[in-house]
N, CA, C and O atoms as a printed pandas DataFrame, in Angstrom:
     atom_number atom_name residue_name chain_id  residue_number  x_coord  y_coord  z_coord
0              1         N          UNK        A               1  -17.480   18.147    2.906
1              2        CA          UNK        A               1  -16.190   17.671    3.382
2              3         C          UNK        A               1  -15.156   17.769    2.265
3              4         O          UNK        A               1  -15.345   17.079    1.263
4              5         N          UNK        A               2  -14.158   18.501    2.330
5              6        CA          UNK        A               2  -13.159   18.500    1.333
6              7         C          UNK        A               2  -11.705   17.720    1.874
7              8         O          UNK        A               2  -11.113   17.937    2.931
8              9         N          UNK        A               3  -11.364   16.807    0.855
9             10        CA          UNK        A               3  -10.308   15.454    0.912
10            11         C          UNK        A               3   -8.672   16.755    1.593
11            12         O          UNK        A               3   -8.298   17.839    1.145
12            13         N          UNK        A               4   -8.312   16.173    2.411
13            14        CA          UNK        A               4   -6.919   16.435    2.675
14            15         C          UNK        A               4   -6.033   16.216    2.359
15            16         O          UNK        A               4   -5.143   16.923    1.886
16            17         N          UNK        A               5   -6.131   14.657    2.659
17            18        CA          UNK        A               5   -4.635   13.859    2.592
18            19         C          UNK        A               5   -5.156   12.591    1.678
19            20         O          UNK        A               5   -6.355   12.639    1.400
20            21         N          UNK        A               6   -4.480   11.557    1.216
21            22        CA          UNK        A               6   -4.318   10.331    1.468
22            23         C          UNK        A               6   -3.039    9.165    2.368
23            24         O          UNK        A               6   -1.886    9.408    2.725
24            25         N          UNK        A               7   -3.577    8.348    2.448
25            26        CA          UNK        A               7   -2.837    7.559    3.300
26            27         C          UNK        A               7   -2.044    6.125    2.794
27            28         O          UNK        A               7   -2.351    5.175    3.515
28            29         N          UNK        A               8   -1.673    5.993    2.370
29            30        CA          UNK        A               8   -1.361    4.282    1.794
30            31         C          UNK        A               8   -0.185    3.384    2.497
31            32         O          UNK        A               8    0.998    3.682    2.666
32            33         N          UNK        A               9   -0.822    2.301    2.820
33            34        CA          UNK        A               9   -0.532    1.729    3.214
34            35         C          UNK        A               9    0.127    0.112    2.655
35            36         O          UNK        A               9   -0.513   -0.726    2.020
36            37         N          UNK        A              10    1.578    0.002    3.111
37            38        CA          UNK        A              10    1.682   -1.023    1.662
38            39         C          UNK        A              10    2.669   -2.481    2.344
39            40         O          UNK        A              10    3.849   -2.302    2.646
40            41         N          UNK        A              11    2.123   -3.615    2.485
41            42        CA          UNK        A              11    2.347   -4.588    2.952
42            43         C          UNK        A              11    3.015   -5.763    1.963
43            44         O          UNK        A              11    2.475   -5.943    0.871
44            45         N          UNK        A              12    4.367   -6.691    2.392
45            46        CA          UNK        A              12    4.702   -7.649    1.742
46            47         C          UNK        A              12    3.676   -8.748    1.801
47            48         O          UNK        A              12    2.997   -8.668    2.824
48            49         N          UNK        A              13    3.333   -9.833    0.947
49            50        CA          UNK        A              13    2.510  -10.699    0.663
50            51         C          UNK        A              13    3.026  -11.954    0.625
51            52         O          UNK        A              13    3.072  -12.389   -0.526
52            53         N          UNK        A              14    3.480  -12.787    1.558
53            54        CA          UNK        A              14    4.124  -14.217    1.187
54            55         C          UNK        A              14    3.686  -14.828   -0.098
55            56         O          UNK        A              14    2.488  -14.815   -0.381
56            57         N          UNK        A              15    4.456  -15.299   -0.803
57            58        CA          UNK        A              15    3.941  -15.746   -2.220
58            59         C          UNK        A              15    3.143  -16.869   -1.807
59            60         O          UNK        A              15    2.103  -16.783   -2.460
60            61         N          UNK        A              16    3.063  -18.503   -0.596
61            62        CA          UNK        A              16    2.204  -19.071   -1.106
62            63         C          UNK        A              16    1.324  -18.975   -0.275
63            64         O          UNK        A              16    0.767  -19.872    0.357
64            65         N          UNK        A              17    1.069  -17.173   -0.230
65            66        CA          UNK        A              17   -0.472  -16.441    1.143
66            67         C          UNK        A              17   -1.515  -15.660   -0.350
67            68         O          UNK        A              17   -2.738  -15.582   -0.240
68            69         N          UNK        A              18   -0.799  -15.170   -1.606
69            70        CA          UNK        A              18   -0.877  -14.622   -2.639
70            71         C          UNK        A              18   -2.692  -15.181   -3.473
71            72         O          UNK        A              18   -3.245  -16.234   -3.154
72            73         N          UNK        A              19   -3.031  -14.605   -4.073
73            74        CA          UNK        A              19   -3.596  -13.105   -2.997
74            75         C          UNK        A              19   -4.578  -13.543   -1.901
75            76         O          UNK        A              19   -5.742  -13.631   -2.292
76            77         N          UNK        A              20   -4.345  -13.848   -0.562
77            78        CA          UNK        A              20   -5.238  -13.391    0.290
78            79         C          UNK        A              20   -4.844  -12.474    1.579
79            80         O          UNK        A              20   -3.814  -11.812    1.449
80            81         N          UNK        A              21   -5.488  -12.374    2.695
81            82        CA          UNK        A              21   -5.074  -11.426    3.961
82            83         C          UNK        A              21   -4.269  -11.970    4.552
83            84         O          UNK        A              21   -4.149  -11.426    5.650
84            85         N          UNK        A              22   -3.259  -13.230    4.365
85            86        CA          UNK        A              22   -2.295  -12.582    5.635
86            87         C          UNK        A              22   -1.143  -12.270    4.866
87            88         O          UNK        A              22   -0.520  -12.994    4.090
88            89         N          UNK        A              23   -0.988  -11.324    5.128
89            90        CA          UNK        A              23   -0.191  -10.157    4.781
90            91         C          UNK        A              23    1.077   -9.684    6.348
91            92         O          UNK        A              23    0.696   -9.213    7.419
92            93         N          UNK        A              24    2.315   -9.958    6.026
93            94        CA          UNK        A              24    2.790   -9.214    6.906
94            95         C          UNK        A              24    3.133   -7.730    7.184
95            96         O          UNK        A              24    3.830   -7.575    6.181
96            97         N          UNK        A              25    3.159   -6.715    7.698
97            98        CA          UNK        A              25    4.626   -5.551    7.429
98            99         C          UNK        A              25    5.360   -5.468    7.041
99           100         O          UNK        A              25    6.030   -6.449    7.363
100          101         N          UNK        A              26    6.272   -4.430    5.963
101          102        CA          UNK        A              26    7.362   -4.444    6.329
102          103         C          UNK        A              26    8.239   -3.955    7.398
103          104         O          UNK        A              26    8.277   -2.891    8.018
104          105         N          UNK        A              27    8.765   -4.771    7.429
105          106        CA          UNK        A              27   10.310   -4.104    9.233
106          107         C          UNK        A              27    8.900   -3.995   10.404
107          108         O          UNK        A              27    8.903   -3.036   11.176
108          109         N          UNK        A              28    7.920   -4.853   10.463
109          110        CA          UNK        A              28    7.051   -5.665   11.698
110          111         C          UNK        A              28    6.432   -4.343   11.382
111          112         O          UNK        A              28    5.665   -4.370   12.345
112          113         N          UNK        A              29    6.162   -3.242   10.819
113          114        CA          UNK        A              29    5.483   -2.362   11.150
114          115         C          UNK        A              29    4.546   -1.856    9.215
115          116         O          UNK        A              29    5.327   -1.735    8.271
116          117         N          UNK        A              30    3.712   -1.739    9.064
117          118        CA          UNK        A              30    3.058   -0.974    7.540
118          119         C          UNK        A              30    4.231    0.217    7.038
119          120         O          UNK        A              30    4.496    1.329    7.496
120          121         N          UNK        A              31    4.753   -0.512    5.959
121          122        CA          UNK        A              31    4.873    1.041    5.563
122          123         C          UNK        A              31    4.123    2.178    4.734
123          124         O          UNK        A              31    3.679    1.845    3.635
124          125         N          UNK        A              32    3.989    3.144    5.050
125          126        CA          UNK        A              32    2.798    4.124    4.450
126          127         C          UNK        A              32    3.513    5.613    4.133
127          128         O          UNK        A              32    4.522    6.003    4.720
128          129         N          UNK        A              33    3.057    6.097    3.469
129          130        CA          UNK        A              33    2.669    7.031    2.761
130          131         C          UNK        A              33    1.791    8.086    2.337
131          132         O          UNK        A              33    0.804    7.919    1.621
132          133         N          UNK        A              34    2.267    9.385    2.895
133          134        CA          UNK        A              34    0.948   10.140    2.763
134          135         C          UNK        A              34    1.265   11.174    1.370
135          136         O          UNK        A              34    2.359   11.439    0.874
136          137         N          UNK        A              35   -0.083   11.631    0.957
137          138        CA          UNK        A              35    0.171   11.992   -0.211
138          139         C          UNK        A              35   -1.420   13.037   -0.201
139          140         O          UNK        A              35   -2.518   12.749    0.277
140          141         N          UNK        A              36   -1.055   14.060   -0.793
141          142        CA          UNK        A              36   -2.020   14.884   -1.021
142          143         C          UNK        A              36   -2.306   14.896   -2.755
143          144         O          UNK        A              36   -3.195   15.649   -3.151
144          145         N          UNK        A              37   -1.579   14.097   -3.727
145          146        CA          UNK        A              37   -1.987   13.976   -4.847
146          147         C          UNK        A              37   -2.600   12.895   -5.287
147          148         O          UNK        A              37   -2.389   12.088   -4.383
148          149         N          UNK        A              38   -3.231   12.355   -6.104
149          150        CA          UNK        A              38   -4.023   11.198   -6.889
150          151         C          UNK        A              38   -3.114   10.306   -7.334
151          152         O          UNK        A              38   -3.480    9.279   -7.906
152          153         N          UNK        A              39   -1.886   10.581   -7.132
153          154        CA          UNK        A              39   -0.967    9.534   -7.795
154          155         C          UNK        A              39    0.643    9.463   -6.768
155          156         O          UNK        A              39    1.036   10.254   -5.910
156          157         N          UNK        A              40    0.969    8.818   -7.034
157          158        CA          UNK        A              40    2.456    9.700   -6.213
158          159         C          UNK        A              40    3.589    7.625   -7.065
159          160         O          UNK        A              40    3.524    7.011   -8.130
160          161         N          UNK        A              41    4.102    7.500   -6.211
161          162        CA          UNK        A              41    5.490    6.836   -6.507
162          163         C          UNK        A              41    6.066    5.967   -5.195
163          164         O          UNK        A              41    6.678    6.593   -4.331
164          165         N          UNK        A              42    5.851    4.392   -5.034
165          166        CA          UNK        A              42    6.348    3.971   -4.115
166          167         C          UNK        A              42    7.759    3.229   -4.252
167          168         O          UNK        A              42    7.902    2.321   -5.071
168          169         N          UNK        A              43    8.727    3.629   -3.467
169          170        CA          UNK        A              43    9.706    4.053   -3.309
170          171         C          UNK        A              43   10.477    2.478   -2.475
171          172         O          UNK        A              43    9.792    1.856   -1.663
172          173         N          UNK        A              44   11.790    2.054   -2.792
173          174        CA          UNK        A              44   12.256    0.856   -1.619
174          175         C          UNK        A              44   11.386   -0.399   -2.431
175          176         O          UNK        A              44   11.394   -1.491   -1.863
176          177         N          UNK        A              45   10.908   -0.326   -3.264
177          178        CA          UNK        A              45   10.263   -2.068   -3.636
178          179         C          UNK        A              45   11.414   -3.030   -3.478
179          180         O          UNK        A              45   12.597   -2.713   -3.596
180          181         N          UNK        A              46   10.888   -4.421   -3.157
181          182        CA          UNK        A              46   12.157   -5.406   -3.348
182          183         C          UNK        A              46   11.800   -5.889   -4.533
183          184         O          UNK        A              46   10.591   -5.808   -4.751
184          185         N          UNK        A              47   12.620   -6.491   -5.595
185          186        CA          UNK        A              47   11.937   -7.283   -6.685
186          187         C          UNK        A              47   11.247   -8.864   -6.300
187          188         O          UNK        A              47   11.077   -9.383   -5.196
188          189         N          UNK        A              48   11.044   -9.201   -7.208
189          190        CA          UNK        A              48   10.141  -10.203   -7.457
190          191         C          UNK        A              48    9.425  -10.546   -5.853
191          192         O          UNK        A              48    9.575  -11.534   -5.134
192          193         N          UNK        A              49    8.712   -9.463   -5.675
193          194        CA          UNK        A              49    8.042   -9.583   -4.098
194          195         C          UNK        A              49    6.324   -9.097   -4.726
195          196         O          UNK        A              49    5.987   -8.543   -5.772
196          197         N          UNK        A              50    5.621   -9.543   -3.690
197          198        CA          UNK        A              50    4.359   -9.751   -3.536
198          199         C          UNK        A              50    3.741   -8.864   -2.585
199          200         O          UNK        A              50    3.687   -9.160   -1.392
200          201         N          UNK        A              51    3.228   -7.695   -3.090
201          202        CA          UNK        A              51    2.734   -6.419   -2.305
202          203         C          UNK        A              51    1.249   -6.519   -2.009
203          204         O          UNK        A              51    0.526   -6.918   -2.922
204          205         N          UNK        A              52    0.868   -6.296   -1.181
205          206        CA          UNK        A              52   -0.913   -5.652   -0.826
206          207         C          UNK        A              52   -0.470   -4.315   -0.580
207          208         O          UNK        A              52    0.619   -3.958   -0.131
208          209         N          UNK        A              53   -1.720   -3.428   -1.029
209          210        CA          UNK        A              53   -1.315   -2.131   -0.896
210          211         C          UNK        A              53   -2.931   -1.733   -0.671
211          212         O          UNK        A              53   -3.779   -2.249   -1.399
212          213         N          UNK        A              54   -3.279   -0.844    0.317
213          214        CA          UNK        A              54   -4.151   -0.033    0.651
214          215         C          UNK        A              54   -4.140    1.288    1.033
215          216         O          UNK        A              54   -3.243    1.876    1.637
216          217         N          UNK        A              55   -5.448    1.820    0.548
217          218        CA          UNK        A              55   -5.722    3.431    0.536
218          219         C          UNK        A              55   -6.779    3.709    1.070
219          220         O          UNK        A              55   -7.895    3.237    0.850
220          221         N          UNK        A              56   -6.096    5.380    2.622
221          222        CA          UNK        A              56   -7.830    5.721    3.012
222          223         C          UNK        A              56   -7.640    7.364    2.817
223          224         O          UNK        A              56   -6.560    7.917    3.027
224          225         N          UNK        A              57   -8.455    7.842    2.524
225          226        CA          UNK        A              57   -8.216    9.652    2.809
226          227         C          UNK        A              57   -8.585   10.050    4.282
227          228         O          UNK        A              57   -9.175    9.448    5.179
228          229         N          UNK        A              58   -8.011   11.297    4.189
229          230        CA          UNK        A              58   -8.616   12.136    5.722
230          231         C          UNK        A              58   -9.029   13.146    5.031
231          232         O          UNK        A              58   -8.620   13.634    3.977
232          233         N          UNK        A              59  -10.330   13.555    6.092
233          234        CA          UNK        A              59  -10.800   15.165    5.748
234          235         C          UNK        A              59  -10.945   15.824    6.813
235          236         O          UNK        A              59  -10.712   15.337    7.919
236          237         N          UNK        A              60  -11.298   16.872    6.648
237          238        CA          UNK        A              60  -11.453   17.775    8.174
238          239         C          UNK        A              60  -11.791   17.002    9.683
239          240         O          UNK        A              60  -11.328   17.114   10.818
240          241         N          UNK        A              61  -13.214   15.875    8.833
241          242        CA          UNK        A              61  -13.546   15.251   10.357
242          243         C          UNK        A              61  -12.904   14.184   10.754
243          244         O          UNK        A              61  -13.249   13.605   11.785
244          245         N          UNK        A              62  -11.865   13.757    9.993
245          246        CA          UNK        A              62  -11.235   12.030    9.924
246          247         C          UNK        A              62  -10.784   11.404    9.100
247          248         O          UNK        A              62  -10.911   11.854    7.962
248          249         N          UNK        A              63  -10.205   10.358    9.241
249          250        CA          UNK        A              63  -10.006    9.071    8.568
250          251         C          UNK        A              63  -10.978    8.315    8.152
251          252         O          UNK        A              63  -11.874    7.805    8.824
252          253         N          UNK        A              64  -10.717    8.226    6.617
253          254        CA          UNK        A              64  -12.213    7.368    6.294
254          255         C          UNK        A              64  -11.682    5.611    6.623
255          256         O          UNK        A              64  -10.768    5.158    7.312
256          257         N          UNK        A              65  -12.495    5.109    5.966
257          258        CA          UNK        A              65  -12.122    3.555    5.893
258          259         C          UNK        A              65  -10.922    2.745    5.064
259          260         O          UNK        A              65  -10.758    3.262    3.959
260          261         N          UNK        A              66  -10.394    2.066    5.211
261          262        CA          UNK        A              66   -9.622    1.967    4.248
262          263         C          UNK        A              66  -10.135    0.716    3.012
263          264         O          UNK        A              66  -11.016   -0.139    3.105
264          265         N          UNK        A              67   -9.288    0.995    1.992
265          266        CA          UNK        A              67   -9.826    0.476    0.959
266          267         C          UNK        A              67   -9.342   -1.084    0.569
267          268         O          UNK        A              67   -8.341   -1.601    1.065
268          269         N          UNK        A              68  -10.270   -1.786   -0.458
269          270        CA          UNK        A              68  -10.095   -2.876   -0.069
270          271         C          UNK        A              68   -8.707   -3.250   -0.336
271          272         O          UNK        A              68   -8.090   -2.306   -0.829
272          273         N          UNK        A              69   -7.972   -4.359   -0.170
273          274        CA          UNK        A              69   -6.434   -4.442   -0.616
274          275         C          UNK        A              69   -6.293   -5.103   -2.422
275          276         O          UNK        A              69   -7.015   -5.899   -3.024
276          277         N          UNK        A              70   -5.058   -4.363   -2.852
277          278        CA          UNK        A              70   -5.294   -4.527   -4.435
278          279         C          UNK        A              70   -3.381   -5.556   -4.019
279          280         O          UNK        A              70   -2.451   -5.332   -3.244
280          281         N          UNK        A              71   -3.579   -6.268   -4.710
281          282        CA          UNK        A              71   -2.547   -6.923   -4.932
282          283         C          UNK        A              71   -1.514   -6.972   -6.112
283          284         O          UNK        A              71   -1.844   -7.139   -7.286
284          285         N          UNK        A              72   -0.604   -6.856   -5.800
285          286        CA          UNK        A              72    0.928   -6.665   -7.083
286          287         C          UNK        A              72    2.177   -7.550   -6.746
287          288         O          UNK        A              72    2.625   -7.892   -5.652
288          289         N          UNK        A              73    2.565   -7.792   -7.908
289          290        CA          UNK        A              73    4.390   -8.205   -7.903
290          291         C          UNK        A              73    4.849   -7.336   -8.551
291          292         O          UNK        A              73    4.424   -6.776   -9.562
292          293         N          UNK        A              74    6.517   -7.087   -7.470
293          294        CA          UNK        A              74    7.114   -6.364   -8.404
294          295         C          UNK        A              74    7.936   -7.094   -9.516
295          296         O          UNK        A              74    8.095   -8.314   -9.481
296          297         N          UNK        A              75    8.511   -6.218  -10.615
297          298        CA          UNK        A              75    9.563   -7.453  -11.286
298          299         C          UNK        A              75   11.210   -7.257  -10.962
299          300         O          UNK        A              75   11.657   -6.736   -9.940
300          301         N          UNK        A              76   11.836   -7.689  -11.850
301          302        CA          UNK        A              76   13.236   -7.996  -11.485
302          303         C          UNK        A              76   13.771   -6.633  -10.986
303          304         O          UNK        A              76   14.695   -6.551  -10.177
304          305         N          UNK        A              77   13.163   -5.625  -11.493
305          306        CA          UNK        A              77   14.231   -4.011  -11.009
306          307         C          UNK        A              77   13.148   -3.209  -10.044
307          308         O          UNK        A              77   13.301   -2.086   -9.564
308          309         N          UNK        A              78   11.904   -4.175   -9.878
309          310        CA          UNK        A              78   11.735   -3.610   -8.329
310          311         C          UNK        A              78   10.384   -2.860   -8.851
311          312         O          UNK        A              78    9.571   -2.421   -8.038
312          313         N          UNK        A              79   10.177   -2.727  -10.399
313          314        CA          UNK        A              79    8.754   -1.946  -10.220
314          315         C          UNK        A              79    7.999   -2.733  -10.555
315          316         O          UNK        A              79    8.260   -3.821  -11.069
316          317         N          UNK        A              80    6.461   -2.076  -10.190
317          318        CA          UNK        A              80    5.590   -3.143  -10.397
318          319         C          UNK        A              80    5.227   -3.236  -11.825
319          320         O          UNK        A              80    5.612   -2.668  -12.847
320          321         N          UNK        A              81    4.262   -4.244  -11.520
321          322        CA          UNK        A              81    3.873   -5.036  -12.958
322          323         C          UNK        A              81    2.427   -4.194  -12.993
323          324         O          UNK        A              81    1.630   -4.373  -13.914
């Protein structure tokens, strides 16, 4: 099976939900990101906000699973820490 894509998926985190799952959307819906490189650049952060962010690849046969959620704040100019 050779990797295609990736997928990421990246959710605001109420600070006193921080860190566990409930996690909302942003704008009621995930915003995501697909990316065919190992790294890429997320884009629109708000500052001092509380992100979950998850990652799954696709390959020829599918979507794998997604990965577990890694948790971040951004700082005052919006990138993360």
């Amino acid at each position: 099976m050779i990797l295609q894509i990736y997928l990421i998926y990246l959710f605001i985190t109420p600070v006193n939900k921080f860190p566990v799952d409930n996690t909302y959307p942003i704008d009621n819906t995930a915003q995501s990101k697909m990316t065919k490189s190992l790294t890429t650049v997320l884009h629109g952060l708000l500052k001092y906000t509380n992100y979950s962010i998850q990652v799954l690849a696709f390959t020829h046969v599918g979507e794998g699973l997604r990965s577990v959620k890694s948790y971040c704040r951004t700082k005052e100019d919006g990138k993360l820490e």
